[in-house]
C-alpha positions in Angstrom: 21.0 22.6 84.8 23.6 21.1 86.7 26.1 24.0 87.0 25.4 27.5 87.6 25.4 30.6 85.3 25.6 29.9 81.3 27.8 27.1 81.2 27.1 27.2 77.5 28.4 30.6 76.5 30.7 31.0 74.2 30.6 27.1 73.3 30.0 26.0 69.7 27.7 23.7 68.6 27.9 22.0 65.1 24.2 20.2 64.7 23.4 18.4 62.1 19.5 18.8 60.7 19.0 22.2 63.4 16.5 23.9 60.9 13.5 22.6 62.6 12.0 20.5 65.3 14.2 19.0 68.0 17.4 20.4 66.2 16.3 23.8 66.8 14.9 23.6 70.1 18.3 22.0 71.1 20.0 25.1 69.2 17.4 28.0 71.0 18.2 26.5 74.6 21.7 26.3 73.9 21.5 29.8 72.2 19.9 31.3 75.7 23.4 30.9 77.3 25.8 32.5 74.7 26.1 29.6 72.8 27.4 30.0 68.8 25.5 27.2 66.9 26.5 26.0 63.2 23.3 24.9 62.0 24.3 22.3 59.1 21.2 21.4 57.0 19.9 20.7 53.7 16.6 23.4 53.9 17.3 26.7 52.2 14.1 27.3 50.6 10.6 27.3 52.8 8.4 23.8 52.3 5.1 23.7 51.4 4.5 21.2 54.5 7.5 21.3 56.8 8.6 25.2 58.7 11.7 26.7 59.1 15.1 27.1 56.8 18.8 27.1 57.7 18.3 31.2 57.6 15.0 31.2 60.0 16.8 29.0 62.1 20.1 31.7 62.7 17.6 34.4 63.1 15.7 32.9 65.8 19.2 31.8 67.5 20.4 35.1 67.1 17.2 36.7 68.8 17.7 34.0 71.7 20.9 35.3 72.7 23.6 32.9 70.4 25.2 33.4 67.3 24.8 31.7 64.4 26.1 29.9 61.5 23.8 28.9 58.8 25.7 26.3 56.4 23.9 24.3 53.6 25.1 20.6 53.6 24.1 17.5 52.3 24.9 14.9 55.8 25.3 12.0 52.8 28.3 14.0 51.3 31.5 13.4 53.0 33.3 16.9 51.3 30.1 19.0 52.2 30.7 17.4 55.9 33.7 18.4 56.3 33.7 21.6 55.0 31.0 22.4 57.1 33.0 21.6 60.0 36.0 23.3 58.7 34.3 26.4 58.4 32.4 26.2 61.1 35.7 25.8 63.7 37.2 28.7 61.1 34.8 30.7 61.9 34.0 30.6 65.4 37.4 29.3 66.4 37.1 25.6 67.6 34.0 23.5 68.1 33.1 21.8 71.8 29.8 20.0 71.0 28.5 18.1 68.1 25.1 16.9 68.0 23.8 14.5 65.7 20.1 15.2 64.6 20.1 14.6 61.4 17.2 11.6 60.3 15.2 10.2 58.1 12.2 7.9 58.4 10.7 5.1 56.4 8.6 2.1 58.7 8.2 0.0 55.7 8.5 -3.7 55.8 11.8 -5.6 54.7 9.5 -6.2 51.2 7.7 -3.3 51.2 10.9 -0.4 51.2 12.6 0.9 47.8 16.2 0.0 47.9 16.6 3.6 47.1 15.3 4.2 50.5 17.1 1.6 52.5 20.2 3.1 51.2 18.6 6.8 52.3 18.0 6.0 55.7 21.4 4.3 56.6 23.4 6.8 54.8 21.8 9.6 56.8 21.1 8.1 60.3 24.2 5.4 60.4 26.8 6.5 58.0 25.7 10.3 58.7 26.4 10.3 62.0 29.9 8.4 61.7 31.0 10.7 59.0 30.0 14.1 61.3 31.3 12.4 64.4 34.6 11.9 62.4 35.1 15.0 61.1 34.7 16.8 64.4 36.7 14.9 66.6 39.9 16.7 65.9 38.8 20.1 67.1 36.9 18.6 69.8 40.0 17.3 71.1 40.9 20.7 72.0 37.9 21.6 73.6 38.0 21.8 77.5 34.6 19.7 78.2 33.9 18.2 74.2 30.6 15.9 73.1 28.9 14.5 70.8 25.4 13.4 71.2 23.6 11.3 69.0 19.6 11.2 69.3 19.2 7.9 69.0 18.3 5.1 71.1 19.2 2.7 73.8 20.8 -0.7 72.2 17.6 -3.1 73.6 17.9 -5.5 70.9 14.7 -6.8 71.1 13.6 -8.9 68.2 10.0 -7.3 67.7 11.1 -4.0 67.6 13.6 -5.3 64.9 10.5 -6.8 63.0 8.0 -3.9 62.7 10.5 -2.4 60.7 13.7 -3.5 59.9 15.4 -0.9 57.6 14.5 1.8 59.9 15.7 0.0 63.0 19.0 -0.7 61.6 19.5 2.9 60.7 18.6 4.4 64.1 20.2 1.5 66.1 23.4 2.1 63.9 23.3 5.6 65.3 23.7 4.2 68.6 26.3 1.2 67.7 28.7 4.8 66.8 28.1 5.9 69.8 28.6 2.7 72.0 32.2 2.2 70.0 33.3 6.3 69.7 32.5 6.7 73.8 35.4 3.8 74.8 37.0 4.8 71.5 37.4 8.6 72.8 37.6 8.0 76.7 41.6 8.5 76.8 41.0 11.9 75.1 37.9 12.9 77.5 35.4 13.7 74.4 31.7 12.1 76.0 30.0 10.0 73.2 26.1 10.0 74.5 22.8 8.9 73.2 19.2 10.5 74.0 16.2 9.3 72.8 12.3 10.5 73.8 10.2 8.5 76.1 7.0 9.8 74.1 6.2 10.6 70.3 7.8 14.1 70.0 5.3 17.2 68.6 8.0 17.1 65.3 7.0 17.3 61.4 8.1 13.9 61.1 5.9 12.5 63.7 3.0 14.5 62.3 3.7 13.4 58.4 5.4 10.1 59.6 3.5 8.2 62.1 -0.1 9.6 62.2 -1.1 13.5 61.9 -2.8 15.2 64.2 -3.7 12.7 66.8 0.0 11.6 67.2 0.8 15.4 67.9 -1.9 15.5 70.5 -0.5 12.6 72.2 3.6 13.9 71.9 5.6 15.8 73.9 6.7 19.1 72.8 10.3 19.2 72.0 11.5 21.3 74.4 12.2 18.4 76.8 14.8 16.7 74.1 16.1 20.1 74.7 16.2 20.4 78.2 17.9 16.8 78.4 20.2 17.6 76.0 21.2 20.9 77.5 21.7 18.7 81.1 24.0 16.1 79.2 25.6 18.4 77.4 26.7 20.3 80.6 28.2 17.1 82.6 32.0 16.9 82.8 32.7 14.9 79.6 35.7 12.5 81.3 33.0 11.2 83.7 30.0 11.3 81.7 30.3 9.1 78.7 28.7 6.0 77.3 25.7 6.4 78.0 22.2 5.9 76.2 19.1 8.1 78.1 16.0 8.4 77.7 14.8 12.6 78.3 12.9 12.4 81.5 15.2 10.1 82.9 18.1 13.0 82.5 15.7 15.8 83.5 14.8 13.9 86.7 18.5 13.4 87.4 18.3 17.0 87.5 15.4 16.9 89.8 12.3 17.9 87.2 9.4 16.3 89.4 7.1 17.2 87.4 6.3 16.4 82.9 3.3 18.1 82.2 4.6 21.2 80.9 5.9 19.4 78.0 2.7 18.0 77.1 1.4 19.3 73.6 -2.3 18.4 74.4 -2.7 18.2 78.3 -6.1 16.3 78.0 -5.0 13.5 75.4 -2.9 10.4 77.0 0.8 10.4 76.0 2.8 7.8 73.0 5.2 5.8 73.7 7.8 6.4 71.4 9.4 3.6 68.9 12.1 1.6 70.6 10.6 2.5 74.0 9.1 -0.5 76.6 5.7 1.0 77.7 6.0 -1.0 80.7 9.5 0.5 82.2 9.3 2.6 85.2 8.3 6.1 84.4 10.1 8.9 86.7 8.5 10.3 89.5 5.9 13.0 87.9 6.0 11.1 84.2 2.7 9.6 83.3 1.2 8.4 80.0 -2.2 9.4 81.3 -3.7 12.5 80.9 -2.8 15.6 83.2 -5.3 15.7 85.6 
């Protein structure tokens, strides 16, 4: 968005969870430019419940204009991550741009959550994202305009947001706590460390089995704005664009979107605030949680 032409062709993306939802939408916009995408997930058989496998997602890449790497990997297992990454920059010789996506989500109460499932979430949104971000950095540092973005959100440290659900919080604010260290971390060797996080529910599986079925998708977004923003971050000049932890319209009205309501997935059903998000901040100009008109 900010720069002319394809500014993604011919860059490689290694993204974590890209089988379905936001993942994928990040990998098709990418894919539109030329981009070669690793898509590093667990899904190699269809669900019952949940679309898409590693192998659906390289064919629709492929038929958007990228190329594609389907790799299975398990984000917990530190060989399968690196492996992954190893034959991903094998393959398409060098990786610019990792992406983070990768998540899992339990709102359970401090009393209420498994410790099975405490240790689920943190090694797959916290430790996941340290381990990927690790194992990339080397052959991002020999990338010309290298990032990693983590979708995860801003560090508001409110103490309600904390209490609602406490395992999950930790998890998803650990994603950001990489990010905050890796972007002054990296800043001599010009590799941007970002975080983007949705304003609004996002039409996703895991909202829809998650938070509340088919009324949360009515009032989500579709996720072809976490696309759209990340494609504009992931475009800035990494040296200069670094540390920082946006929120999707924000980013797309930096890159003068006036107007939201094409991302709507219901246009007549008012829109969620997402978790972690004050419904009271300043929307950008165009962004409302009302109903489109």
């Amino acid at each position: 968005m900010s720069a002319g032409g394809a500014p993604l062709a011919g860059k490689t993306l290694f993204i974590t969870g890209a089988s379905r939802g936001i993942g994928l939408a990040i990998a098709l916009r990418a894919a539109r430019d030329g981009a070669k995408v690793a898509i590093a997930a667990k899904t190699t058989e269809p669900h019952p419940k949940l679309a898409g496998t590693i192998y659906t997602a390289a064919q629709a890449i492929e038929a958007a204009g990228g190329q594609a790497l389907p790799l299975v990997m398990d984000v917990r297992d530190e060989a399968q991550v690196q492996g992954a990454v190893a034959r991903t920059a094998a393959h398409f010789g060098g990786i610019d741009i990792c992406i983070n996506n990768a998540s899992a989500i339990n709102l359970s109460a401090t009393m209420d959550i498994e410790i099975k499932r405490f240790d689920l979430i943190q090694q797959i949104n916290m430790r996941g994202t340290f381990v990927t971000s690790r194992a990339c950095i080397p052959h991002l540092r020999q990338s010309s305009n290298p990032h990693i973005l983590a979708l995860s959100p801003p560090l508001t440290l409110r103490a309600d947001w904390f209490a609602q659900h406490l395992p999950y919080t930790m998890s998803k604010y650990g994603m950001s706590m990489v990010m905050f260290g890796l972007a002054q971390e990296l800043r001599g060797d010009g590799i941007a460390c970002n975080a983007l996080w949705p304003r609004t529910t996002i039409a996703t599986a895991a909202v829809e089995f998650a938070l509340g079925g088919d009324a949360m998708m009515r009032q989500s977004r579709s996720p072809q704005i976490m696309a759209d923003a990340a494609y504009a971050m992931l475009c800035r000049p990494a040296r200069s664009y670094t540390g920082h932890f946006a929120l999707d319209d924000d980013v797309l009205a930096e890159e003068g979107v006036t107007n939201f309501d094409c991302y709507r997935n219901d246009p007549a059903s008012p829109l969620m605030p997402d978790l972690f998000v004050d419904p009271q901040a300043s929307l950008p100009s165009g962004a409302s949680y009302a109903p489109q008109a």
